[in-house]
C-alpha positions, -999 to +999 in steps of 0.1 A: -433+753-392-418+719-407-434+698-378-473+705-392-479+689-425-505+698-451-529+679-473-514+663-506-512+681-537-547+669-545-567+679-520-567+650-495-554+646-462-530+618-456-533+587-437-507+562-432-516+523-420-493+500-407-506+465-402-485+432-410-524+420-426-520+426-464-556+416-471-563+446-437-544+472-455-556+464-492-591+466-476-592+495-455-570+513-484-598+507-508-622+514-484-611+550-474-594+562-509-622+581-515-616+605-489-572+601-480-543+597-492-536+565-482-500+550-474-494+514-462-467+493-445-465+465-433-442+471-400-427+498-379-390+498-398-414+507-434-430+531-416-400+546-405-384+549-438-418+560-458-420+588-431-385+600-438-388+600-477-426+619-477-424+655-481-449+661-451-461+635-424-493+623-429-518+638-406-533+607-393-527+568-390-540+535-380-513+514-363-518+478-358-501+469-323-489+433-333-462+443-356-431+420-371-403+411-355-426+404-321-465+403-342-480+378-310-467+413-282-482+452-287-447+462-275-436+469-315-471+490-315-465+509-287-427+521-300-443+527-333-464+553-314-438+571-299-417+571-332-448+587-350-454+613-327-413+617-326-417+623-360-445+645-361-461+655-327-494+666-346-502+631-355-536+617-347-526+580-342-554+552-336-545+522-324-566+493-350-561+459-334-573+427-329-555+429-292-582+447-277-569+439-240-581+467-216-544+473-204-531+470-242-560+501-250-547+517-220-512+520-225-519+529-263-534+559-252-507+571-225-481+565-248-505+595-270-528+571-292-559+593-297-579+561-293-581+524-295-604+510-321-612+472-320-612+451-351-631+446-371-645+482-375-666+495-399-656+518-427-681+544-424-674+546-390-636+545-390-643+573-420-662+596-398-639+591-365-608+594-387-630+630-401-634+644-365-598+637-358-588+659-391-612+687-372-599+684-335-563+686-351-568+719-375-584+732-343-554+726-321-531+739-348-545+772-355-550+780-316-515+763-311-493+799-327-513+819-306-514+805-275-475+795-277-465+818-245-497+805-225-477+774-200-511+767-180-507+761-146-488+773-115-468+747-095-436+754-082-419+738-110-437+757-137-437+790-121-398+782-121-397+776-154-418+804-168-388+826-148-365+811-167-379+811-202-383+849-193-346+853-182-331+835-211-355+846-240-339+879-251-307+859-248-283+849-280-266+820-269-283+781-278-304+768-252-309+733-246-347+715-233-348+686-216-379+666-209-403+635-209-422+627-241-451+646-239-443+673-219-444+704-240-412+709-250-419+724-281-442+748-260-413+762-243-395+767-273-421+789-289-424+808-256-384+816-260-392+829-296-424+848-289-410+866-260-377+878-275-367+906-297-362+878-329-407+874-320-413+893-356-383+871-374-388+835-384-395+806-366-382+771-378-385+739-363-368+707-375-374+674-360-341+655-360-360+620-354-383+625-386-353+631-415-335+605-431-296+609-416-281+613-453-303+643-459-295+662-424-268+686-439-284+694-469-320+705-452-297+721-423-273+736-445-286+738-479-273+726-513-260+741-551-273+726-582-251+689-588-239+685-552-258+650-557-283+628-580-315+649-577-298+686-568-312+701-597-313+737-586-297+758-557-313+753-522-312+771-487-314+754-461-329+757-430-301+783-410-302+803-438-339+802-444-343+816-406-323+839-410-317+860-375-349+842-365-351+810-342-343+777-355-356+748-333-339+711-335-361+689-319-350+655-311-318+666-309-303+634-297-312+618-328-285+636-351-261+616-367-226+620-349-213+630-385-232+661-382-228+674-347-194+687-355-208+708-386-232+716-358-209+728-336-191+749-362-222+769-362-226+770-330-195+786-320-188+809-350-219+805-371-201+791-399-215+768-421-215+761-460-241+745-486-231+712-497-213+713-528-201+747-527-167+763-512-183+797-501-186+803-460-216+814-454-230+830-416-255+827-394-274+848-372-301+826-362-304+816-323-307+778-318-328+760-293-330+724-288-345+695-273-343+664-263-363+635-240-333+617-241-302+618-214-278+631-236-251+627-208-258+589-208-250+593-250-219+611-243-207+589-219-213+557-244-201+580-273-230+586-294-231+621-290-206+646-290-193+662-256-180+695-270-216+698-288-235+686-255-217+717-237-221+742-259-257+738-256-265+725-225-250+766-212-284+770-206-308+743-201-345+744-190-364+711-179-398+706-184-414+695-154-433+661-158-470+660-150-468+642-125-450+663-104-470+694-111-497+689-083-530+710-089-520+724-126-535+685-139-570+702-124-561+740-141-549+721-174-584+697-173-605+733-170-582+748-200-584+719-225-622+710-215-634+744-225-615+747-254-628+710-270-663+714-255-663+754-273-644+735-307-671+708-307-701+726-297-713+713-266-714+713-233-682+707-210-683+671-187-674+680-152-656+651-127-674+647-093-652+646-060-642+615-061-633+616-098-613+646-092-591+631-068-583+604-091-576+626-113-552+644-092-538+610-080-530+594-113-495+601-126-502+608-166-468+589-177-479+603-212-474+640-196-497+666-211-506+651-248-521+618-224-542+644-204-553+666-235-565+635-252-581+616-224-599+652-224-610+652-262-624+616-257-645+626-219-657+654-237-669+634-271-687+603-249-701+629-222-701+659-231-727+678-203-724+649-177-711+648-146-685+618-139-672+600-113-645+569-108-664+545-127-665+570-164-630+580-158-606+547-150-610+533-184-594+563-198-560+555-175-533+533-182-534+513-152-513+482-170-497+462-140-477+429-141-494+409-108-465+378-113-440+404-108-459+429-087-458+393-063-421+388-064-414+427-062-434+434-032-410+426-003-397+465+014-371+463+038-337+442+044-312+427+016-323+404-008-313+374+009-337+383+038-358+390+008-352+354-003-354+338+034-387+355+040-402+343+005-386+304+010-405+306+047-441+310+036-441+300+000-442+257+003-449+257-032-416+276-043-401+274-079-367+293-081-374+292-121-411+307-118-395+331-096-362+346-120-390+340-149-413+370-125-387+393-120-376+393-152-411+401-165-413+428-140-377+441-148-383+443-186-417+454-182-408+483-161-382+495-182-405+499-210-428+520-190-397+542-183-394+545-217-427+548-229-426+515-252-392+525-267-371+488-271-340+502-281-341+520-246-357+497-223-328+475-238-297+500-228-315+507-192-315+463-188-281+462-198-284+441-227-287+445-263-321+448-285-322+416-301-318+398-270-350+423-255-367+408-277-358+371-276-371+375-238-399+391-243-409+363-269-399+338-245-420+358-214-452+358-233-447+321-246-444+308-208-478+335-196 
């Protein structure tokens, strides 16, 4: 599979650290060279563009939360997390930061951080965390093929889906999945594969996020030798390389609009032909997608095609977010606590009643990946012990904004009645404090919505990114 990169060519794995701290990266890059690979950058745009130019993702990385354009706010941190795990959902990211605010840890880790290390840490003990990391992820990924049919859990949303994975697998025609970061899309994907007749043929998966968008058509499509400066031999791509196999596009959202009408070419008549050659060339392989984006919002703004978002959006299956699946959180904390407690050798923790309840109370805005990782950390700090409230809270992103929480808190009426109620009882009233609240609360909900994601948060808000940014400068100057 393209998503599940390997060690470099001599041996080691790969780490990538981003930090704005030249003197941090030099330091930690001398400091674990030894043992990794070691790329550095200095903000989440590098990172981006390294990514997309490397071969394979690095298996792990050290992200610094205060990143350029916004270095005094973790908000750059937190969308360079979801971009890595975009890119490569295999990642183990740790957050490295001098912002070592509860809430900032918190979030980190719903957003899918394996952890949140303070600075300054020392080597040998980033080297040996960073180690176990390597062995919790080759664990996952050689259980992961085998266990690609297994959804755990059975709420009325995943019973439902399992149905429908079942009633569409055998099924020629594209298939499109929506859902949350985090979810399991992927999951459901393999689950199409494994239980059709294509099982035995090849599986592909392409991440549309993690590619660079001048080299989409030739790693879709293929290449002959001289289409362009570094074509130095004839190349298949990936439709003809799964032959009548599956081919996965993850991300889906993410391909440039230049190539969704090449896309939908295939998609109709399974033509398609390398670049630089004239011969038409066919098909066979069934596509499935996926997206945590609402690709009917892109068409609508005209980023994304609408012929291409009905031809596979036929058939569409939604992953159910965690929060809505009831008691599977309890049946998916038994299935990942055995299998880390079995991987690392010791005894499974166990939540007491009260524990458990907050465990079936908290939402998981990071979907499954949050719960499977707030599992591998319980089972590495106490493994055998019995927890309650008290063990389990710091693991949850709890991150509130009490100014705007204060403002927001009125239920009932318009919001003059709103206003009248507020002007009544507040004798110390400031209309700017107020609009300053609300705004805070406004931006900082949207970014919850979308998991740290800027560009997002700014479309939701109605405005454009740079000015996102300008008030979120101007919120945490006036804090």
């Amino acid at each position: 599979m393209a998503s599940n990169p390997q060690h470099t060519a001599d041996g080691k794995p790969s780490l990538l650290i981003v930090d704005d701290d030249p003197l941090i990266t030099d330091t930690l890059a001398f400091a674990l060279d030894a043992d990794f690979q070691v790329y550095a950058c200095e903000s989440r745009p590098h990172a981006i563009e390294l990514l997309r130019q490397l071969p394979q993702a690095p298996q792990l990385a050290l992200v610094d939360l205060g990143l350029p354009p916004t270095p005094h706010t973790p908000e750059e941190g937190f969308q360079l997390i979801a971009d890595l795990l975009g890119h490569s959902p295999s990642m183990k990211i740790f957050v490295l930061s001098g912002q070592n605010d509860a809430a900032h840890a918190r979030h980190a880790r719903a957003l899918g951080a394996a952890e949140f290390i303070a600075k300054p840490c020392d080597p040998a003990t980033l080297r040996r965390i960073l180690r176990r990391a390597l062995e919790v992820r080759a664990a996952e990924l050689s259980t992961r093929q085998g266990e690609a049919d297994a959804l755990v859990g059975e709420s009325p949303p995943l019973v439902k889906l399992r149905s429908q994975i079942a009633q569409l697998a055998d099924s020629p025609f594209p298939v499109l999945i929506e859902g949350e970061s985090g979810s399991g899309k992927e999951l459901v994907a393999l689950s199409l594969h494994r239980l059709s007749q294509r099982a035995r043929r090849p599986y592909l998966a392409l991440n549309c996020a993690a590619i660079a968008p001048t080299l989409v058509e030739p790693t879709l499509f293929g290449y002959v030798k001289g289409a362009f400066t570094g074509a130095t031999s004839n190349k298949s791509g990936y439709f003809e390389d799964a032959q009548d196999g599956t081919l996965f596009l993850d991300e889906i959202g993410e391909l440039p609009v230049e190539m969704q009408a090449k896309l939908l070419r295939v998609l109709e008549n399974g033509e398609y032909q390398r670049v630089g050659e004239t011969q038409r060339r066919v098909s066979t392989a069934r596509v499935i997608a996926a997206t945590n984006r609402d690709l009917r919002q892109e068409v609508r703004q005209g980023s994304f095609r609408a012929d291409l978002y009905h031809r596979m959006s036929v058939f569409t299956l939604v992953v159910p977010a965690l929060r809505d699946m009831g008691g599977d959180k309890l049946m998916l904390l038994e299935h990942f606590r055995k299998f880390y407690a079995e991987q690392a050798g010791v005894q499974p923790f166990s939540l007491d009643p009260g524990a458990e309840a907050r465990w079936l109370d908290y939402p998981f805005p990071g979907n499954v990946r949050e719960l499977r990782n707030i599992v591998i950390r319980l089972s590495t700090k106490y493994a055998g012990q019995r927890l309650g409230v008290a063990e389990l809270e710091p693991e949850l992103d709890l991150e509130t904004e009490p100014e705007a929480s204060a403002a927001l808190s009125a239920e009932g009426g318009d919001i003059v009645e709103q206003a009248l109620k507020h002007l009544e009882h507040d004798h110390a009233f400031s209309l700017d404090e107020t609009l300053r609240a609300w705004e805070r609360g406004y931006i900082q909900a949207a970014l919850r919505l979308t998991r740290g994601n800027v560009s997002q948060a700014a479309k939701l808000l109605g405005i454009n990114r740079t000015t996102l940014y300008s008030r979120m400068q101007s919120s945490a100057e006036q804090k």
